[in-house]
C-alpha positions in Angstrom: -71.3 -4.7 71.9 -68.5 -2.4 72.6 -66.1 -5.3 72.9 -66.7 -6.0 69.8 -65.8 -2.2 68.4 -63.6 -2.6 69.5 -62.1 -5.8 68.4 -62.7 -4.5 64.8 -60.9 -1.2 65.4 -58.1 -3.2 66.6 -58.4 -5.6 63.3 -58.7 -2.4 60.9 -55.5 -0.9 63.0 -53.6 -4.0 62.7 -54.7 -3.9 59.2 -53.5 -0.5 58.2 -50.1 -0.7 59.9 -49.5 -3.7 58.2 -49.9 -2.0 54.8 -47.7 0.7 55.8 -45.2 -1.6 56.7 -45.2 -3.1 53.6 -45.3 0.2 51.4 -42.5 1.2 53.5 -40.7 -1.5 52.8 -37.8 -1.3 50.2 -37.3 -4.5 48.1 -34.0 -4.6 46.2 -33.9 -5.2 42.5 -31.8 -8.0 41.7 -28.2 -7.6 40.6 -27.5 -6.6 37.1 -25.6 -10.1 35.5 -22.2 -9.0 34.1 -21.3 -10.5 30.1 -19.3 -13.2 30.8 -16.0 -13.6 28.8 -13.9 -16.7 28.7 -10.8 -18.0 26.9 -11.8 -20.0 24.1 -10.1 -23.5 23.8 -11.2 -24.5 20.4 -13.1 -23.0 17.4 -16.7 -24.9 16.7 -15.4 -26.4 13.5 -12.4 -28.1 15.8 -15.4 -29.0 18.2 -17.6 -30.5 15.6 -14.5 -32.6 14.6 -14.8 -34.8 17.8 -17.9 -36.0 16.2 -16.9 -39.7 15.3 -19.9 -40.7 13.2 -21.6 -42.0 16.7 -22.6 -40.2 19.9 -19.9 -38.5 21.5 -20.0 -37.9 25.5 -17.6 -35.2 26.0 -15.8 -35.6 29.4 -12.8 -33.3 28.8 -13.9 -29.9 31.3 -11.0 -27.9 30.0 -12.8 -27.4 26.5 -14.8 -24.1 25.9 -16.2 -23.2 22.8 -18.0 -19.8 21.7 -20.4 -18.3 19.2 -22.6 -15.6 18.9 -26.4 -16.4 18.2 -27.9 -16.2 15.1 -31.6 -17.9 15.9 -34.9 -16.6 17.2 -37.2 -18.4 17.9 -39.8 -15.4 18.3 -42.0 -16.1 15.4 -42.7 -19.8 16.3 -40.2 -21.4 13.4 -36.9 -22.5 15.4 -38.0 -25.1 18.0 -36.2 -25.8 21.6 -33.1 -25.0 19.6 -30.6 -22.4 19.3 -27.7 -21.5 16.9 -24.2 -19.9 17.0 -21.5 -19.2 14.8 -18.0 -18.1 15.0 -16.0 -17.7 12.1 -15.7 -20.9 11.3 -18.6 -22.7 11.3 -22.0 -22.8 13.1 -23.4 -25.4 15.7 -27.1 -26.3 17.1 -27.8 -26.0 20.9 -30.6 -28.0 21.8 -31.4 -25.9 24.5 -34.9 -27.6 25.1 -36.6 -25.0 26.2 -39.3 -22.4 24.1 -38.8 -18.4 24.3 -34.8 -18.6 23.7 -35.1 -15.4 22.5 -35.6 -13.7 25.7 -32.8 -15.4 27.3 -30.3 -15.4 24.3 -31.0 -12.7 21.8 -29.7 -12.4 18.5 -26.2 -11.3 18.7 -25.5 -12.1 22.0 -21.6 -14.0 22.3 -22.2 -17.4 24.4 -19.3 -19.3 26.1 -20.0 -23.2 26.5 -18.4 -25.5 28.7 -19.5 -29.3 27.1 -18.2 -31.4 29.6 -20.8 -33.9 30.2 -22.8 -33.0 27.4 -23.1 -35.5 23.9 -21.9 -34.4 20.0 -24.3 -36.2 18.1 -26.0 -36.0 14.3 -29.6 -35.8 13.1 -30.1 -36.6 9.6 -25.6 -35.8 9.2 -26.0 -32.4 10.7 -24.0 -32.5 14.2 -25.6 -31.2 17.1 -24.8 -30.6 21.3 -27.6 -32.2 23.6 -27.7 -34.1 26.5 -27.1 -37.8 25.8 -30.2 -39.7 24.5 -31.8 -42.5 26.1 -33.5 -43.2 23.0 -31.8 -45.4 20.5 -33.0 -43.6 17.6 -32.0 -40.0 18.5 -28.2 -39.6 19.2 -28.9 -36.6 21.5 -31.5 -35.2 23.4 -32.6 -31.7 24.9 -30.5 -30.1 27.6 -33.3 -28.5 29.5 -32.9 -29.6 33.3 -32.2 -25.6 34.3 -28.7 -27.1 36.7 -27.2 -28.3 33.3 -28.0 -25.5 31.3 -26.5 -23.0 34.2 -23.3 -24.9 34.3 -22.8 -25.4 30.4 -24.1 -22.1 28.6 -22.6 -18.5 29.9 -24.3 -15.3 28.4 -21.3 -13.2 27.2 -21.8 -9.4 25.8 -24.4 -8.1 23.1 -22.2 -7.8 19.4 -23.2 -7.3 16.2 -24.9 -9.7 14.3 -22.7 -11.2 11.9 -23.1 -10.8 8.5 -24.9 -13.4 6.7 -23.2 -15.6 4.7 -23.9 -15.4 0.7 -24.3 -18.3 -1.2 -24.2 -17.1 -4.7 -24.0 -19.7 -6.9 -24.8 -23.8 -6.4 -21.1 -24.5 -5.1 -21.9 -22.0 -2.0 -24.2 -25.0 -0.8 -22.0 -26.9 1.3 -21.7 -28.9 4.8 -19.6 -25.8 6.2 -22.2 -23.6 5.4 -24.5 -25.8 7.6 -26.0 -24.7 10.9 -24.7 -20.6 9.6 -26.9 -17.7 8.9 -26.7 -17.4 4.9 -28.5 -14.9 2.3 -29.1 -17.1 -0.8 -29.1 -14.7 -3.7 -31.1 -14.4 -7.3 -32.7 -18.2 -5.8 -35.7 -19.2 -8.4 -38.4 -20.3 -6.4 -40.2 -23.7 -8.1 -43.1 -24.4 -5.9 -44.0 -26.7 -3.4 -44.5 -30.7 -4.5 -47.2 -30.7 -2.7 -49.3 -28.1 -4.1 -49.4 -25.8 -1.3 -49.4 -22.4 -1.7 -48.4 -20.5 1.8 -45.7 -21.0 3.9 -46.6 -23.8 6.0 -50.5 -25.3 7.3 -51.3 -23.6 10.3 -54.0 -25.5 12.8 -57.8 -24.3 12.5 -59.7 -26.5 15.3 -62.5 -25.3 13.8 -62.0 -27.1 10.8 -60.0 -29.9 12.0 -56.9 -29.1 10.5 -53.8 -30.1 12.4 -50.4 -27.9 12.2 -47.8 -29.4 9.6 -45.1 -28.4 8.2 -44.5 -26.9 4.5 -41.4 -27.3 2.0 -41.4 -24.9 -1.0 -38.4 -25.5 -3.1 -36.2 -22.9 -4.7 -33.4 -23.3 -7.0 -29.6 -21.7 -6.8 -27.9 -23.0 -10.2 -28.1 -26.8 -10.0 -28.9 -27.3 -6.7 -32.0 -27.3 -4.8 -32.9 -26.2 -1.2 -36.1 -26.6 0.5 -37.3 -24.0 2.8 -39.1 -26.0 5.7 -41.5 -23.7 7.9 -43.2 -24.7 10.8 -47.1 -24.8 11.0 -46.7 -23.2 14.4 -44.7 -20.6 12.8 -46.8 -16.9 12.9 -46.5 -16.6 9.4 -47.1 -20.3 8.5 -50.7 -19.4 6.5 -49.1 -16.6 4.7 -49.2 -17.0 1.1 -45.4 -17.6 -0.6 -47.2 -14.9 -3.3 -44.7 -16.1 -5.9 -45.0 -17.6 -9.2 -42.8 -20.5 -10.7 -39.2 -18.9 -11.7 -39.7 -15.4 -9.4 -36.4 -15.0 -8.1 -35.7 -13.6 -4.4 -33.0 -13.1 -1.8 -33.9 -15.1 0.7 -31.6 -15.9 4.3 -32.1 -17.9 7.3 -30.5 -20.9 9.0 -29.0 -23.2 6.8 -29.6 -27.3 8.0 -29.6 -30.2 6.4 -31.2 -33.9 6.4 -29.2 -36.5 5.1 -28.6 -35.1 1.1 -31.7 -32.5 1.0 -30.4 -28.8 1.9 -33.3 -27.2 3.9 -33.4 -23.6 5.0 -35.1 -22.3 8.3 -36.3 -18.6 8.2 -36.3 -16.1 11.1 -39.0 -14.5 9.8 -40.7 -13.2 6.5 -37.8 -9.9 6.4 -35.7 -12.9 5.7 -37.7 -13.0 1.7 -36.9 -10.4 -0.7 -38.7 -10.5 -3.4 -37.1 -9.2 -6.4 
């Protein structure tokens, strides 16, 4: 009997100095990441010019763009996908992977080294992926983490920079595409399909699947549809606008084939006037 006392002593002793061994022990935080900077080799309207109309594999390693970002994709409404701009014209990064925001804020300068990466277009608007394997989609996502951590470098926080404003119908343009814009006095005309918020959200209680809504607003002439996800946070919030209310409204500008579509950040991107 006292053997086994004793054994159990032993086991609580063991026990015990482990833990103080362990509270004792110092772990070391990890080293702070310097901002990166690099010597850019081209601006991202020279890079976009590669594009040829086809995909693109880019196997020159001495090119290096940079941008600062302009996405989030916090809210739920920019998807695997991030944006940058310098000042000359803005470019997707299909990043491929969700919660960009916490890697790559808004603001923060990013150096990109494309070598074995693909220009390609979706619906005319040029993009940087991986190369495809799918016929049908010129690029694909880059999201194997060795790729991304030999193609993307996280340079300093900057300032945001300031939207672009499109003021008038000719403002609408394929250099404002893939940039951060604030479309002024725009005259909001409804959605063609009736619906009245933002986007359909998913209720499995109801059956309803997520989809995505269009409401259409008008800058002179010209028409842009603002496309919202239905797994956006705000995608059941009504648009609370009537036919003709005018608004500020900014976000990133894209564009499929001829129709001008506009992604919000979030809803302090519409001001109502």
């Amino acid at each position: 009997m006292k053997s086994g006392i004793l054994n159990i002593k032993s086991f609580i002793y063991f026990i015990g100095l482990s833990l103080l061994a362990v509270s004792c022990y110092r772990f070391e935080e990890p080293p702070v990441q310097e901002p990166v900077k690099m010597e850019t080799t081209m601006t991202i309207a020279q890079f976009k010019a590669l594009y040829p109309g086809s995909p693109y594999e880019i196997t020159d390693p001495s090119i290096v763009i940079s941008g600062v970002v302009t996405s989030s994709d916090k809210s739920g409404n920019v998807y695997r996908s991030l944006y940058i701009e310098d000042e000359t014209a803005g470019l997707e990064v299909k990043i491929g992977k969700t919660g960009l925001y916490n890697d790559y804020p808004r603001g923060m300068r990013l150096y990109i080294k494309p070598e074995l990466l693909c220009l390609g277009a979706y619906g005319g608007s040029v993009q940087l992926g991986a190369a495809s394997t799918q016929e049908k989609y010129e690029t694909s996502y880059i999201d194997v983490q060795p790729l991304i951590d030999r193609t993307i470098f996280k340079g300093a926080m900057e300032k945001l920079p300031d939207a672009l404003v499109i003021s008038s119908s000719s403002d609408i343009n394929d250099d404002a595409v893939c940039r951060f814009v604030k479309i002024m006095n725009a005259s909001y005309q409804g959605s063609s399909s009736g619906l009245n918020t933002w986007a359909v959200k998913a209720d499995n209680d109801l059956g309803i699947e997520a989809a995505y809504g269009e409401q259409n607003f008008k800058v002179g002439d010209k028409q842009i549809v603002v496309r919202t996800s239905g797994y956006a946070s705000f995608a059941d919030t009504k648009v609370g606008m009537e036919i003709n209310d005018k608004c500020n409204i900014s976000g990133i500008l894209t564009k499929f084939n001829s129709t001008y579509q506009l992604v919000i950040i979030d809803l302090n991107d519409v001001e109502k006037l």
